[in-house]
C-alpha positions in Angstrom: -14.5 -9.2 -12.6 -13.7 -6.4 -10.3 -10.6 -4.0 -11.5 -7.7 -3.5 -9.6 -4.3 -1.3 -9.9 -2.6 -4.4 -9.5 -4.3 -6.2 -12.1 -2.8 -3.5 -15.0 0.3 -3.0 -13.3 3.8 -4.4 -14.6 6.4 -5.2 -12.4 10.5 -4.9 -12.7 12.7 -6.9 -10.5 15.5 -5.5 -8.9 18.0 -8.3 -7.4 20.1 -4.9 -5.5 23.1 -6.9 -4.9 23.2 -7.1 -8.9 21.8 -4.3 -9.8 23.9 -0.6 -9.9 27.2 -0.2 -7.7 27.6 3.4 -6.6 30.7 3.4 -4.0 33.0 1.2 -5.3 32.9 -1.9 -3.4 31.6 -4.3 -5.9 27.9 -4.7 -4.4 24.9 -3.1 -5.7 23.4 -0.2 -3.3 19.9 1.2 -3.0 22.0 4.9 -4.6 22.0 2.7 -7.8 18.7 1.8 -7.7 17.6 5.8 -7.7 20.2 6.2 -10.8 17.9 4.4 -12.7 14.3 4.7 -11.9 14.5 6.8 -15.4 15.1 3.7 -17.1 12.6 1.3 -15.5 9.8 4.0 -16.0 10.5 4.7 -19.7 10.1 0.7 -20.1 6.8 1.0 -19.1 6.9 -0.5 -16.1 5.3 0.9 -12.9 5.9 -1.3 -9.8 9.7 -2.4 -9.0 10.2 -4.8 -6.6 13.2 -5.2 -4.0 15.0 -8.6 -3.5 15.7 -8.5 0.5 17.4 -5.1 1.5 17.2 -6.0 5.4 20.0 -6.2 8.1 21.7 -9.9 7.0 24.8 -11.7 7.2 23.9 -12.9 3.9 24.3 -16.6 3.9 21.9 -16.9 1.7 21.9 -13.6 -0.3 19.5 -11.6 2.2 17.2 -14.3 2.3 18.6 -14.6 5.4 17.2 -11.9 7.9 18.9 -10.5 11.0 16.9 -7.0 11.4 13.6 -6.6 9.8 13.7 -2.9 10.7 17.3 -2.0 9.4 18.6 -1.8 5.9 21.9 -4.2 4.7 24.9 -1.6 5.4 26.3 -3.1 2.1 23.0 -1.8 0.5 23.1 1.7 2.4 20.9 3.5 4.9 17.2 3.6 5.7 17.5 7.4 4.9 19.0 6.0 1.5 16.3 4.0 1.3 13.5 6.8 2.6 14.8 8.8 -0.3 15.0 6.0 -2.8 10.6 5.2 -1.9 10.2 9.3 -1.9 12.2 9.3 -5.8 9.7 7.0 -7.4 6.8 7.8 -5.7 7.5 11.1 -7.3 8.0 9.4 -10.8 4.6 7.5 -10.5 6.5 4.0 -9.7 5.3 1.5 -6.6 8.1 -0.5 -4.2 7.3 -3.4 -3.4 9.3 -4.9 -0.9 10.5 -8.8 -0.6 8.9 -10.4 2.5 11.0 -13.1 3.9 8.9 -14.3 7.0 8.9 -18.3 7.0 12.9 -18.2 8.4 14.8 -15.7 10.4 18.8 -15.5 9.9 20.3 -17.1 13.1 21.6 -13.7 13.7 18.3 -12.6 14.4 17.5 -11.1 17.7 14.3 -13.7 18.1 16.8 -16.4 17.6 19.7 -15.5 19.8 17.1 -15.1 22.8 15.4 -18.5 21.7 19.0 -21.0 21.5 19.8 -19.5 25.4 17.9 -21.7 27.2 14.3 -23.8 26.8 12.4 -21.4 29.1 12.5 -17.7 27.5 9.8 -16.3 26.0 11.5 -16.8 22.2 12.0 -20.2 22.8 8.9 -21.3 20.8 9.4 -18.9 18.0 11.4 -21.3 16.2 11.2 -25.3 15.9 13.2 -26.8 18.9 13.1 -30.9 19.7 15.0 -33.4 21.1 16.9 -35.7 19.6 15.3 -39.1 18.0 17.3 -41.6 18.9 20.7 -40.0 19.5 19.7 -38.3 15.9 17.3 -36.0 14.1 13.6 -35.6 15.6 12.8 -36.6 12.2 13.6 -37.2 8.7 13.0 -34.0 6.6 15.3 -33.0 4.3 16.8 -29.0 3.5 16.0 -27.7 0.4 19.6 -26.9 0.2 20.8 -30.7 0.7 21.2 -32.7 4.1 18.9 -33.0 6.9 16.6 -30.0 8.0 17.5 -30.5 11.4 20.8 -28.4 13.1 22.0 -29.4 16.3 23.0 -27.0 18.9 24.8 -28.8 22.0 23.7 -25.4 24.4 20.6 -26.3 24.9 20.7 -30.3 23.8 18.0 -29.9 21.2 18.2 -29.3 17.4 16.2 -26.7 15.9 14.1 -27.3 12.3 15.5 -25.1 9.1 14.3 -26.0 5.6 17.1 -23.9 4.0 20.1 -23.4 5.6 21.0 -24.1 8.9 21.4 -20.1 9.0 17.9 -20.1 8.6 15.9 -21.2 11.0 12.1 -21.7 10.8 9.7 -19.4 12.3 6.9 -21.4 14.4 3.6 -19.9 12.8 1.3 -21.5 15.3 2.4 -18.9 18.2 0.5 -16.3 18.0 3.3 -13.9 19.2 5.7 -14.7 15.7 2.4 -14.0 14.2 1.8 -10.8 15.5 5.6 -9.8 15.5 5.8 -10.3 11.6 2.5 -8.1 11.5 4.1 -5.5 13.0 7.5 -5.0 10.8 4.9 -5.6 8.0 3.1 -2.2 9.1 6.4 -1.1 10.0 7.1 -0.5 6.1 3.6 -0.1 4.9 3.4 2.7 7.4 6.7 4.0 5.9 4.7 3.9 2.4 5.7 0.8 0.4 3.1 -0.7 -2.0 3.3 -4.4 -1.3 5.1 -7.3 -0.7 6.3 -10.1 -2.5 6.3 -13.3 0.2 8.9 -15.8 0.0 7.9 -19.0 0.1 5.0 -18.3 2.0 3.0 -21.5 1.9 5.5 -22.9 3.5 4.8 -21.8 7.2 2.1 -23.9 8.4 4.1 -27.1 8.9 2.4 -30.5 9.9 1.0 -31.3 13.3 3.2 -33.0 15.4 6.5 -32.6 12.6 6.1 -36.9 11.7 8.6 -38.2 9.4 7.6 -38.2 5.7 7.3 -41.4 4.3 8.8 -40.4 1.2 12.1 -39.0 2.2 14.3 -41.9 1.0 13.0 -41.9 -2.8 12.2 -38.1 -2.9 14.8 -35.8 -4.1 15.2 -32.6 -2.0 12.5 -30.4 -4.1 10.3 -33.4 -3.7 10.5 -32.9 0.2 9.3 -29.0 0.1 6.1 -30.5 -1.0 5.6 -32.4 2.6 5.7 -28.7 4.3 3.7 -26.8 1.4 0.5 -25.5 1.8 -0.1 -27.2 5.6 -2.9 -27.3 7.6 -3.3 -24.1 9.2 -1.7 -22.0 6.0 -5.3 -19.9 5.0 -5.8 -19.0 8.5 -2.9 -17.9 8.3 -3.2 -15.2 5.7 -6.5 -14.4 6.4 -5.8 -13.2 9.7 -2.8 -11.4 8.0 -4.9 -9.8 5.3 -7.7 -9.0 8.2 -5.3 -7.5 10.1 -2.7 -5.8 7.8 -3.4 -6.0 4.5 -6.7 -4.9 4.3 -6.0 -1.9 6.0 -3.5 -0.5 2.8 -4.1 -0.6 -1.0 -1.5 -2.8 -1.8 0.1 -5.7 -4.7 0.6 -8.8 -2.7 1.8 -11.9 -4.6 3.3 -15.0 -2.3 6.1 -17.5 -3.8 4.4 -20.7 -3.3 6.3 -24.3 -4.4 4.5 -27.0 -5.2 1.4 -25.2 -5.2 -1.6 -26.1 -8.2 -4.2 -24.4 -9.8 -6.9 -25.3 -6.8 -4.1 -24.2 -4.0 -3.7 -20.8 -6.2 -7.6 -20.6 -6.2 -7.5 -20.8 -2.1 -4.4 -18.2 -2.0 -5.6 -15.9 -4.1 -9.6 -16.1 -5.0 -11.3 -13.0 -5.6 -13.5 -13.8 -2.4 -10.7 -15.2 -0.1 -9.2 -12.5 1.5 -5.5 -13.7 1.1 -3.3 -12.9 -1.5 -3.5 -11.3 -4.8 -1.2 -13.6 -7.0 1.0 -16.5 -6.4 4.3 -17.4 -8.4 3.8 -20.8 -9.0 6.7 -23.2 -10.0 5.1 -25.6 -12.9 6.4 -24.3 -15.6 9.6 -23.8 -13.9 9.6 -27.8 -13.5 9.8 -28.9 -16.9 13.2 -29.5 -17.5 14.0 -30.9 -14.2 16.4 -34.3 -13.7 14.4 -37.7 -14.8 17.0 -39.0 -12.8 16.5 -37.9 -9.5 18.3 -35.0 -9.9 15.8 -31.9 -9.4 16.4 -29.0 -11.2 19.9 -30.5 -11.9 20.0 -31.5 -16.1 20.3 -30.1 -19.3 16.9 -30.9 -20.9 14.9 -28.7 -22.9 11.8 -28.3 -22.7 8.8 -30.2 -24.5 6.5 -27.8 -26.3 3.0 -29.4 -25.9 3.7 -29.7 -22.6 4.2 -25.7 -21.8 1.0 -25.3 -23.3 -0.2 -27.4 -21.3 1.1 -26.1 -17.6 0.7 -22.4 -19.3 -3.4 -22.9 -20.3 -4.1 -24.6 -17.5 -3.2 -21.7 -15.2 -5.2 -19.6 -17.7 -8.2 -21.2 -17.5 -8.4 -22.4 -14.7 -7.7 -19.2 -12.3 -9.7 -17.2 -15.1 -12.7 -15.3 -13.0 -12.0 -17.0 -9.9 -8.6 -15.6 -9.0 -5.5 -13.8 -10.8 -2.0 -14.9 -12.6 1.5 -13.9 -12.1 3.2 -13.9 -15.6 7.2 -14.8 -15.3 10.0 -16.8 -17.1 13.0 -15.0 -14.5 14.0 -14.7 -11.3 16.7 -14.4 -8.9 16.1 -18.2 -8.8 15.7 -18.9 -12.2 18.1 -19.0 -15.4 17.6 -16.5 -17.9 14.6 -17.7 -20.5 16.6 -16.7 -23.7 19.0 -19.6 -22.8 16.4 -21.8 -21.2 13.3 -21.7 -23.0 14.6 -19.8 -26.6 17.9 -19.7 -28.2 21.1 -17.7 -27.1 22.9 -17.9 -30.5 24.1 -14.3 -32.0 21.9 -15.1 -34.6 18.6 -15.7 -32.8 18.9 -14.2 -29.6 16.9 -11.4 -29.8 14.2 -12.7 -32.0 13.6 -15.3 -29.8 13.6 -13.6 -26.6 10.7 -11.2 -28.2 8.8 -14.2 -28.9 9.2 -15.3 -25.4 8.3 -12.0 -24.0 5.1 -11.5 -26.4 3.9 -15.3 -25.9 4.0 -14.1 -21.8 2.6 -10.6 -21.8 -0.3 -11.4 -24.3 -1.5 -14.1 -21.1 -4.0 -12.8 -18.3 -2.0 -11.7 -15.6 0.4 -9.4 -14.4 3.8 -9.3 -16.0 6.9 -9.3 -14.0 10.4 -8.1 -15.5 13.4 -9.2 -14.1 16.4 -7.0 -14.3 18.4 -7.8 -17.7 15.6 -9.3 -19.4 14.7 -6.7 -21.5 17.5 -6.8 -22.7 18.1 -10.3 -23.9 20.5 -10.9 -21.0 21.8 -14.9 -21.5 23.0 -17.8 -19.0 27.1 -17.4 -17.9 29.1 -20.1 -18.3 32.3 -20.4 -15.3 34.2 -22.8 -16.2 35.2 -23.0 -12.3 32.4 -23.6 -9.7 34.9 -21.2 -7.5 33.5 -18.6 -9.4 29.9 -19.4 -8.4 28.5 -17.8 -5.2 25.3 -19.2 -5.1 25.0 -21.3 -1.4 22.3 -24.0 -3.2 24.6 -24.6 -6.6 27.9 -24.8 -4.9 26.2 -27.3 -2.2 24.5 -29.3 -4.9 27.9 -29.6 -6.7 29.2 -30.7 -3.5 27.1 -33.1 -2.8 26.0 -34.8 -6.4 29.7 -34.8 -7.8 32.0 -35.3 -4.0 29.7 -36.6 -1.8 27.9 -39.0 -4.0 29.7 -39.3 -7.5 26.6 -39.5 -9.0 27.3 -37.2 -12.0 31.2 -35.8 -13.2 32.1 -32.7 -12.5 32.5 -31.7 -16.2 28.7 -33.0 -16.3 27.6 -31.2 -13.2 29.1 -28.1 -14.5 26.9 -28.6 -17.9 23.9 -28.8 -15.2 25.3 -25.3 -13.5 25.7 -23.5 -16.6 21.7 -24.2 -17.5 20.4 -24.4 -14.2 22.0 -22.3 -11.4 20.4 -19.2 -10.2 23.4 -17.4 -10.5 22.8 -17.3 -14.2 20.4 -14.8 -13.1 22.6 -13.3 -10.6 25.5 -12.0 -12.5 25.8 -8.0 -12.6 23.4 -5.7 -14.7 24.5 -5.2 -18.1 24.9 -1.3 -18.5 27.3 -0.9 -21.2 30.2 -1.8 -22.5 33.2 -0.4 -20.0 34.8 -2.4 -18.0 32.4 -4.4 -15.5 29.7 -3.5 -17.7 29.4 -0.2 -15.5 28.3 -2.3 -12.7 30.9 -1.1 -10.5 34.2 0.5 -11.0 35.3 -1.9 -8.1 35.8 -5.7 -7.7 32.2 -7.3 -8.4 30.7 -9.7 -5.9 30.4 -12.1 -8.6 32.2 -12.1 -12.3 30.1 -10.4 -15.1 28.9 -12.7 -17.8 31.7 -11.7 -20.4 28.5 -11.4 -23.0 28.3 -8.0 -21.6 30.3 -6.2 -24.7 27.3 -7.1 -27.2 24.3 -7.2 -24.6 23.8 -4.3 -22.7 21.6 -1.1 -21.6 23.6 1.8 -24.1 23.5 -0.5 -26.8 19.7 -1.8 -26.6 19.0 1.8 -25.7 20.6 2.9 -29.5 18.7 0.5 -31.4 15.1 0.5 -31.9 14.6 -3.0 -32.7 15.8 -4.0 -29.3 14.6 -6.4 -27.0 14.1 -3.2 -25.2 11.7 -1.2 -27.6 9.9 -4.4 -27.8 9.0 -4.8 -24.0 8.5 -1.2 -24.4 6.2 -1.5 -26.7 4.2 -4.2 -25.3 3.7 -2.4 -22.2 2.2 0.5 -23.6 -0.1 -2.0 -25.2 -1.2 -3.3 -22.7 -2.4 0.3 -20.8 -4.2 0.5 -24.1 -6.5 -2.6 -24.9 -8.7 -4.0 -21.9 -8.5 -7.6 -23.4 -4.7 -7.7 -23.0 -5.4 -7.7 -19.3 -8.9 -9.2 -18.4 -9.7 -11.1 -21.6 -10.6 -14.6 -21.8 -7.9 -17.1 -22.6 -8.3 -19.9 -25.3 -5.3 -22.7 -26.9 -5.0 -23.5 -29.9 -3.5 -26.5 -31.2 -2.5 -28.1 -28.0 -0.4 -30.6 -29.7 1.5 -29.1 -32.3 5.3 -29.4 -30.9 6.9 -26.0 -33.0 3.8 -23.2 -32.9 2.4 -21.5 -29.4 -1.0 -20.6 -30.5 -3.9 -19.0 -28.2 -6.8 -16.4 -28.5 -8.2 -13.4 -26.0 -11.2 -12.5 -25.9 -13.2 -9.4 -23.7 -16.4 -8.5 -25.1 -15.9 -7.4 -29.0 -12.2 -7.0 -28.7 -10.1 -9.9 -29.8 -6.5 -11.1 -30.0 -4.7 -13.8 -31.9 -1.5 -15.1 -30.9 1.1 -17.5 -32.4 4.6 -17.8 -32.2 7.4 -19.8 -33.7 9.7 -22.1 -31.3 11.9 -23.3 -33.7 15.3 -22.3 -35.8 13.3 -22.6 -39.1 10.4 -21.8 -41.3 6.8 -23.3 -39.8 4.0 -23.0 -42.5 0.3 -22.5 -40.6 -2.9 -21.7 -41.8 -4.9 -19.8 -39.0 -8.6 -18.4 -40.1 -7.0 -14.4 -38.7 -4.9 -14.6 -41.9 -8.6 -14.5 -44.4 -10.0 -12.4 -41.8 -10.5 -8.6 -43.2 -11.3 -7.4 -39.9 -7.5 -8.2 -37.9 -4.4 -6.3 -38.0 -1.0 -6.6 -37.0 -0.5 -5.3 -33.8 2.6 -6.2 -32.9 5.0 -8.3 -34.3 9.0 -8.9 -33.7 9.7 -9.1 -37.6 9.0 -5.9 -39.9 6.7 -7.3 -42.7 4.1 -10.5 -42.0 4.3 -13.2 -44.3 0.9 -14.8 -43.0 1.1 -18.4 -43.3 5.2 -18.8 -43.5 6.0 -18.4 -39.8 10.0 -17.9 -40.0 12.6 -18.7 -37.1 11.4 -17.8 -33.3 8.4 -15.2 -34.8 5.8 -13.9 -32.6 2.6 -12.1 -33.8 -0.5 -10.2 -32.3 -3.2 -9.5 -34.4 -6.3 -7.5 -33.4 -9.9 -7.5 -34.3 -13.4 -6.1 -33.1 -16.2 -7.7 -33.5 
């Protein structure tokens, strides 16, 4: 396998919006970023990587794009930003920016010249069609509920947007949109960012012809984003891009890609394709969606056997052939202490080491999202006025007014385990007033957890979720088989332990952690083996076989 930067890396998430307020007016700026680079490169992490910080009217958080070549005045200036890309370069840390090139913001200067009339030059940048019947050309559904179709009465057409109707889609198969997002993506790489992260990038070759998809009327809406995933024309796509831009730079390039398996992720991102260099793939993300039709919408834990399952499949089969993104968070996602471990005072911490250790011990590269190590838990509103995010308060809308399928008390249970503003709530610094987010009025409440979880007090105590992520990333810039070894499950069916082995030439690892709230007794062979040691481990002795509430242990050995 050949070696890449990218490959040892670890990457920390910034959502900015979230992140550090440094003038007062309740939204994170790129000023707070610089504040901290301190922090993110004592954890040990060396690539940070930027939610959206473009020109938007932020309908849907910046995902939304008006000016690929300005920065969010809410976020600051480009010369903010200039000095904020100078900073870490100087501290050794990569920016990676977010690529959001599927949809423009119908504020967008392609867009505004595209809805004035049917013969400009931008009117085939974006998905224009007559009506079908005095109604939609066709029956896809937006990923944020309703039709994906948005009439506009100038020009007597409607124009295609899988998000929101702010969001219009960009027509991939023109070769001038192609060459246009080329350009703002040297634009930034000429500037002297290290990458991109590309949202939802499989996503923008659509099918020939845009015919109705025969599943629309049983499908929820995250089962119609797999009718326009990973179309036809997708890996010309980015191999023109890579042969064009990307080869050109020494750059981390991982693409968001829903709906997308093991042999997509091999065709995105295979060591001889030419593409990407890592996908975020969404199946372990899936597995506590609605059995009711629902989506993401429920409460439901998730089964044990079958995490193993989505997890060692990705292992295996990408191993030699292609290269794993490791995450539980997101801006998207809840936070993986409440989701995946357990939130209580009592268990918190242990069992979001365990989580953190069963992920970083994978093949891969790890990515950190802001707040998580720290322990950072799920918010509960009690009022969905206090959510902000556009896809929660239009699935409330729709599941509890529109279509009474659920209460609201029961919709709000859903929301407090599923909404991505769990992961959106400000950046835990300490324990003043906001958290020392801002000294303003926040753009969204802080979760009131923020008096026991936070930055100064992790920072104070050295058996912190902190010291622990700490810790494992200076592992991992110190044994080869924590980043290239091979990958091997153990006990695929045992519903309470998470048990796997590495393995790179003599070195080897053991794995196994706890997923339960009480004592598990195993007997693995590494306990009668004289060779291992403990190499890491988020309790302070090791009783071998008695594997007590959430524990996680590495051991070593060499052949």
């Amino acid at each position: 396998m050949q070696k890449n930067w990218w490959q040892e890396a670890v990457v920390y998430q910034v959502y900015p919006r979230s992140f550090q307020d440094t003038d007062n007016d309740g939204i994170g700026d790129l000023k707070g970023i610089l504040q901290h680079l301190d922090y993110v490169k004592n954890l040990g992490a060396n690539v940070i990587w930027l939610n959206p910080i473009y020109k938007s009217p932020n309908d849907d958080n910046g995902y939304d794009i008006a000016d690929y070549r300005d920065i969010m005045q809410e976020f600051g200036t480009m010369a903010d930003f200039d000095k904020l890309l100078e900073a870490a370069h100087e501290k050794g840390l990569k920016i990676m920016m977010d690529l959001v090139v599927n949809h423009t913001s119908d504020e967008n200067h392609w867009f505004a010249e595209s809805r004035k009339n049917k013969e400009n030059k931008y009117r085939d940048y974006y998905f224009w069609r007559d009506p079908k019947n005095s109604r939609e050309p066709n029956n896809w559904k937006s990923n944020f509920g309703g039709s994906a179709w948005q009439y506009d009465p100038k020009t007597e057409q409607y124009y295609l947007h899988i998000f929101s109707k702010k969001q219009p889609d960009l027509n991939w198969d023109n070769a001038d949109v192609r060459q246009d997002v080329y350009g703002v993506m040297k634009f930034w790489l000429d500037k002297g960012v290290d990458g991109f992260r590309m949202d939802v990038i499989n996503l923008i070759s659509k099918q020939p012809g845009l015919p109705d998809d025969p599943n629309a009327d049983k499908s929820t809406v995250e089962d119609a984003m797999g009718w326009v995933a990973n179309g036809p024309k997708v890996h010309d796509y980015l191999r023109e891009m890579n042969q064009q831009v990307l080869s050109k730079y020494d750059v981390i390039t991982v693409g968001e890609t829903p709906e997308a398996k093991t042999e997509d992720a091999i065709k995105y991102t295979g060591f001889d394709r030419h593409e990407l260099e890592m996908v975020f793939q969404f199946e372990h993300m899936g597995l506590d969606w609605s059995k009711n039709g629902l989506g993401k919408w429920s409460t439901n834990k998730v089964s044990l056997p079958e995490l193993k399952e989505v997890m060692s499949r990705w292992q295996t089969k990408l191993n030699g052939k292609a290269w794993n993104s490791l995450y539980w968070n997101n801006h998207d996602q809840p936070r993986v202490v409440s989701r995946f471990g357990n939130d209580s005072e009592q268990y918190r911490v242990l069992s979001a080491k365990m989580l953190g250790l069963l992920l970083h011990f994978m093949q891969g590269t790890p990515y950190i999202y802001q707040g998580e190590e720290i322990g950072m838990t799920n918010v509960h509103f009690d009022n969905i006025d206090d959510y902000k995010d556009l896809e929660t308060l239009n699935a409330y809308h729709e599941i509890v007014q529109d279509k009474k399928q659920v209460t609201s008390d029961q919709m709000m249970a859903y929301i407090h385990h599923s909404s991505r503003d769990n992961a959106r709530t400000p950046m835990q610094w300490d324990a003043t007033k906001n958290a020392g987010f801002t000294d303003g009025t926040p753009w969204i409440k802080v979760n009131p957890a923020y008096k026991q979880i936070n930055v100064s007090k992790a920072l104070n105590d050295p058996n912190s979720v902190y010291y622990f992520y700490k810790k494992m990333n200076e592992l991992r810039s110190q044994y080869d088989v924590i980043v290239y070894g091979n990958y091997s499950l153990l006990d695929p069916k045992d519903n309470e332990a998470f048990a796997y082995e590495r393995q790179l030439d003599q070195q080897h690892l053991f794995i196994v952690t706890n997923f339960t709230s009480h004592v598990i007794k195993r007997n693995y062979k590494v306990y009668n083996d004289q060779k291992s040691r403990l190499l890491l481990s988020n309790y302070d002795d090791d009783l071998k076989r008695d594997l007590r509430p959430y524990e996680a242990k590495v051991y070593y050995y060499e052949e």
